[in-house]
KESEDO-317485 format. One record per residue (C-alpha): z, y, x. Coordinates in nm, 4 decimals, decimal comma, always signed. Layout:
// KESEDO-317485
<<Z; Y; X>>;
...
END
This chain:
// KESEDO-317485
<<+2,2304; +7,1826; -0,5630>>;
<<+2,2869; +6,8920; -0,3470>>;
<<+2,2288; +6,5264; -0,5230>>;
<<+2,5665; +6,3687; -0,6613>>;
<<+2,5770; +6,0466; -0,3993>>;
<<+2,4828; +5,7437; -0,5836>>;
<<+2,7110; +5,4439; -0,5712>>;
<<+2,4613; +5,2006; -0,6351>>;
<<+2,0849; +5,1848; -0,5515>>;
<<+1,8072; +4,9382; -0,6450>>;
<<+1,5439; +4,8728; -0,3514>>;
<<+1,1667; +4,7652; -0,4368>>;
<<+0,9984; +4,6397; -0,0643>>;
<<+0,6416; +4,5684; -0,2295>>;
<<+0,3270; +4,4577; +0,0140>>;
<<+0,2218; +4,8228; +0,1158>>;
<<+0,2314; +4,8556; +0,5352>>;
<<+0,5456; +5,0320; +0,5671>>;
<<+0,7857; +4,7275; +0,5680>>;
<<+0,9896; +4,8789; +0,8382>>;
<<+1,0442; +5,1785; +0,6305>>;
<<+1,2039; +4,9509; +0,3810>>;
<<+1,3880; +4,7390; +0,5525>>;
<<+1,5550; +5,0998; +0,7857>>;
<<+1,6348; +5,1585; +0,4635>>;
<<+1,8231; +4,8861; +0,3039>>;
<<+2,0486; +4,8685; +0,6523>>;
<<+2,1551; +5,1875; +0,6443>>;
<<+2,2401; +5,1890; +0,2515>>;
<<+2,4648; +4,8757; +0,3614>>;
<<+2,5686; +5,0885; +0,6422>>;
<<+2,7565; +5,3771; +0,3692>>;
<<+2,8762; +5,0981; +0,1047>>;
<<+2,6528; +5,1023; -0,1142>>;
<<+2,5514; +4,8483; -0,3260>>;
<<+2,1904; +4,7499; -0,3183>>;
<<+1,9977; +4,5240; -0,5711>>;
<<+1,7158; +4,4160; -0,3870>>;
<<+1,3546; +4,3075; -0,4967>>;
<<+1,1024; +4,1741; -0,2794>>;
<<+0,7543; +4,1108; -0,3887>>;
<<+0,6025; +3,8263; -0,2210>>;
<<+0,3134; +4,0307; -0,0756>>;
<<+0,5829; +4,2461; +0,0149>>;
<<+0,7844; +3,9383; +0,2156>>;
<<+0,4258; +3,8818; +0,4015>>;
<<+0,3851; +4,2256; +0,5256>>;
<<+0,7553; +4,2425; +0,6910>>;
<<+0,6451; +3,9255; +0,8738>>;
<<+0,3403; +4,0366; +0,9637>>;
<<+0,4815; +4,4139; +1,0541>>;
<<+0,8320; +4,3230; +1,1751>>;
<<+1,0391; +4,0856; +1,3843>>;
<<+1,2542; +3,9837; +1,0811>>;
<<+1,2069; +3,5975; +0,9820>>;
<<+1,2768; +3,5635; +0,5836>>;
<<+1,3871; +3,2680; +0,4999>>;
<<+1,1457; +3,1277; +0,1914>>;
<<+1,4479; +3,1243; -0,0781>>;
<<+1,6037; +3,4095; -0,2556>>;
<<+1,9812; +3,2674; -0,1815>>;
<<+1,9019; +3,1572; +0,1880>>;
<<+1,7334; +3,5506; +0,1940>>;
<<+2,0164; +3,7100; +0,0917>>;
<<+2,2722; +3,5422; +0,2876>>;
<<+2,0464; +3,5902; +0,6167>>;
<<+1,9855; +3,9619; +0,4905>>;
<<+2,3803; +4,0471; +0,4388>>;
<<+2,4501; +3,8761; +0,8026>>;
<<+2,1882; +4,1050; +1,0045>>;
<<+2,3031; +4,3664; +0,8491>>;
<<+2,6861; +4,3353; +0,8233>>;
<<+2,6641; +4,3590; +0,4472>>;
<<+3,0661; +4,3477; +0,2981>>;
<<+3,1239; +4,0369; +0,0893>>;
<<+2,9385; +4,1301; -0,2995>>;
<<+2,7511; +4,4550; -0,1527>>;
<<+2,3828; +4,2911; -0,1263>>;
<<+2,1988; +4,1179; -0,4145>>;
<<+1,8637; +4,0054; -0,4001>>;
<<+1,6489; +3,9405; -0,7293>>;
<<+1,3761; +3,6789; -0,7459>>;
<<+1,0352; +3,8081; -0,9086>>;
<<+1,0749; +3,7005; -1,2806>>;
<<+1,4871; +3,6719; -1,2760>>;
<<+1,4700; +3,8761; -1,5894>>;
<<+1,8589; +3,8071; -1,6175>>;
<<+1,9296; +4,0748; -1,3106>>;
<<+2,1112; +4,3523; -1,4265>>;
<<+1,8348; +4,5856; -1,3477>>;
<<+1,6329; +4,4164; -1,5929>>;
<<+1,9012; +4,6097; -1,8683>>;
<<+1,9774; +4,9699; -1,9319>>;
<<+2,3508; +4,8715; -1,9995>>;
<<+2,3593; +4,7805; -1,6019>>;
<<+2,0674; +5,0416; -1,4497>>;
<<+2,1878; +5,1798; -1,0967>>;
<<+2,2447; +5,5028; -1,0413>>;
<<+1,8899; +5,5445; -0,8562>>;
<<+1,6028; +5,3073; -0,7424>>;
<<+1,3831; +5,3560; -0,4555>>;
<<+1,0671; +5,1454; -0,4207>>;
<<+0,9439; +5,1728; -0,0718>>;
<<+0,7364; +5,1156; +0,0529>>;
<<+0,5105; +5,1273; -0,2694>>;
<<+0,1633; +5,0175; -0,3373>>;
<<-0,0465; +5,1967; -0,5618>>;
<<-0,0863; +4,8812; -0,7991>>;
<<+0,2857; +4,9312; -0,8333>>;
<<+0,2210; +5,2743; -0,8912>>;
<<+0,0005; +5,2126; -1,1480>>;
<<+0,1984; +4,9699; -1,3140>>;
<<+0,4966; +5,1558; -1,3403>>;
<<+0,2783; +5,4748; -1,4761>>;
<<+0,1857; +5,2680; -1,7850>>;
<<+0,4952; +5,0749; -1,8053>>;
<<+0,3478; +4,7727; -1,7444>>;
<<+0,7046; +4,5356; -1,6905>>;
<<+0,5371; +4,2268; -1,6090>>;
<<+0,7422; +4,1955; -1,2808>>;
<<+1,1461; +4,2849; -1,2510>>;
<<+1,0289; +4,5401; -1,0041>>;
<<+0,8080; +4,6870; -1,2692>>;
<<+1,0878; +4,6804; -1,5581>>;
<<+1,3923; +4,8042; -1,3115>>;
<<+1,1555; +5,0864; -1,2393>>;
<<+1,0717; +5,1315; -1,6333>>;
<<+1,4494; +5,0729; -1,7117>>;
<<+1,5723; +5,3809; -1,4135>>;
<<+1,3115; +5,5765; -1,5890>>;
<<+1,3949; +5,5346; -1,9393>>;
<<+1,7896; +5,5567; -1,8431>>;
<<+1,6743; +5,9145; -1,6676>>;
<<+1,8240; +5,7846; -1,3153>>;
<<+1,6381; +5,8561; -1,0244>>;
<<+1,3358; +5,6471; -0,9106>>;
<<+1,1909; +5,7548; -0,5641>>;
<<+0,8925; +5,6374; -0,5118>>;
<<+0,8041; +5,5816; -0,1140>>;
<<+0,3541; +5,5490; -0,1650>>;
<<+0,1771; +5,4520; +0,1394>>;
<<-0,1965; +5,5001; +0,0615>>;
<<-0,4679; +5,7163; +0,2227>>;
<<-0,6620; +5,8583; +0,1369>>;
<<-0,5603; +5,9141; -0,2139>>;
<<-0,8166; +5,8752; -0,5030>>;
<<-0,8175; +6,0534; -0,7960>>;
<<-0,6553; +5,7686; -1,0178>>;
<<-0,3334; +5,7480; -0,7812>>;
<<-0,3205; +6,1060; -0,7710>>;
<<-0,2590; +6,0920; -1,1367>>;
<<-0,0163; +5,8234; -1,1831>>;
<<+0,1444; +6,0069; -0,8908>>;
<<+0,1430; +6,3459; -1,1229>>;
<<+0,2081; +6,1574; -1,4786>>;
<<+0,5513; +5,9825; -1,2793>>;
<<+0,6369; +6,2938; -1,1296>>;
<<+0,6518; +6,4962; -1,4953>>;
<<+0,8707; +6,1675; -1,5692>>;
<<+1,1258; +6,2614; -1,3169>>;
<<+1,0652; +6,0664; -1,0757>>;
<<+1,0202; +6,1159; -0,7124>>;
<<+0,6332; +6,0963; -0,5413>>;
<<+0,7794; +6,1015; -0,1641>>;
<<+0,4300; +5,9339; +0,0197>>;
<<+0,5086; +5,7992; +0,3659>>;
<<+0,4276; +6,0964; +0,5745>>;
<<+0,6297; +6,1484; +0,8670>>;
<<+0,6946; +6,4762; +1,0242>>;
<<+0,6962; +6,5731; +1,3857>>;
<<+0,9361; +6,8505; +1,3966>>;
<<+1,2266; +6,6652; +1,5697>>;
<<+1,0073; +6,5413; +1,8215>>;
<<+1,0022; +6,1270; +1,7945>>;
<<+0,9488; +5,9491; +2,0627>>;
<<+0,8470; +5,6249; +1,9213>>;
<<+0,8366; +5,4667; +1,6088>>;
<<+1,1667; +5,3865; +1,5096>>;
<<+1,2201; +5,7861; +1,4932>>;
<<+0,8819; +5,7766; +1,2072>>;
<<+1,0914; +5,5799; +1,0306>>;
<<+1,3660; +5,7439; +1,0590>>;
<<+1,1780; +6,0245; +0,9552>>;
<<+1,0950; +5,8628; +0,6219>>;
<<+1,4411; +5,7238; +0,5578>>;
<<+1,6305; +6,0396; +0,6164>>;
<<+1,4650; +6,2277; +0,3440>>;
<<+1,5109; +5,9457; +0,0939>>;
<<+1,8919; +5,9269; +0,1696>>;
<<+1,8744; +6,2920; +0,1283>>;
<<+1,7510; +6,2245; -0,2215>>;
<<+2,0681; +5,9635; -0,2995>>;
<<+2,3102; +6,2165; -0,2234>>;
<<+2,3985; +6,0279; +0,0914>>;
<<+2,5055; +6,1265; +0,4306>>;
<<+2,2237; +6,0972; +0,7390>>;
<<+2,2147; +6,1668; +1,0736>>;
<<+1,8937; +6,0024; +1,1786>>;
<<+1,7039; +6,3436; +1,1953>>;
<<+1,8565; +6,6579; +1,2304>>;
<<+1,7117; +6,9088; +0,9526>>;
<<+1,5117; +7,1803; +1,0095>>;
<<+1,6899; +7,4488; +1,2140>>;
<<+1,9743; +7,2335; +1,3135>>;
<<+1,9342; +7,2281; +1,6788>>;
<<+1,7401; +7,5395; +1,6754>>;
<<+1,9606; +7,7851; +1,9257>>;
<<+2,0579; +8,0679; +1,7347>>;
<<+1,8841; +8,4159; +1,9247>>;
<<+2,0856; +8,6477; +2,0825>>;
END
């Protein structure tokens, strides 16, 4: 059964290298309407600098506006959370989107969320999607994996939520990065319930045999 398309959708960018995963991400959420509640971890604002083109500016208003111009965000669509604003309606179950997707996703988050730490708003809006039994997806980008994330990874999953490690397939052939991405960001907007045609699923352009 296909996922019922979620209307709005909370996005975690923490410091794991993967920033352009998150960042694909967030423009084409903008792209369908959706509106996004957006958290960046500071580590999280080095590695897009480090990984990425894109030039934050240091404060979260300055960030958002800059954010909702390069990617043609509609007026009210984009908001953008600073670490500790524990007055962000993701912070509350009476307000919890109808999914969250932290990506990419260090395995200290990981961990964190596993015990249900909370002692960041990414950490509670994860604990709060959980507890509300919305769906957290939960982009890792580790390798190799020990044997403590590979548990968190299986105690989330009996939780509900989502283990979806960055691991890019091959099968449609990309020719450079941006298709990797793609990749990644396909199969978590498969997971909102939301239209994609960045990758064509398997079979697609397959020609049917005679």
């Amino acid at each position: 059964m296909a996922a019922a398309r979620c209307q709005s959708v909370a996005l975690a960018i923490t410091g794991a290298s993967g920033a352009p995963y998150g960042l694909r991400l967030l423009e084409c959420l903008l792209g369908q309407g959706v509106e996004v509640h957006l958290m960046l971890s500071r580590p999280g604002q080095l590695v897009i600098g480090m990984e990425t083109d894109v030039k934050l500016p240091a404060r979260p208003a300055q960030m958002r506006r800059f954010l909702a111009e390069h990617y043609g965000a509609a007026e009210g669509q984009l908001h953008l959370y600073d670490r500790e604003q524990w007055t962000a309606p993701v912070a509350s179950g009476s307000a919890a989107p109808d999914a969250m997707v932290i990506c990419p996703c260090t395995t200290a988050t990981l961990s964190a969320v596993a015990t249900g730490a909370s002692r960041s708003l990414i950490e509670r809006a994860a604990d709060v999607v959980l507890k509300e039994r919305r769906r957290l997806i939960m982009v890792v980008r580790e390798t190799p994996l020990s044997e403590i994330h590979l548990e968190n990874m299986l105690r989330l999953a009996r939780m509900g939520a989502v283990m979806m490690p960055a691991n890019p397939g091959f099968y449609h052939r990309p020719t450079g990065i941006d298709g990797l991405v793609d990749f990644m960001v396909a199969r978590v907007l498969d997971h909102l319930g939301l239209e994609q045609d960045l990758v064509a699923r398997w079979g697609e352009d397959v020609p049917d045999d005679d």
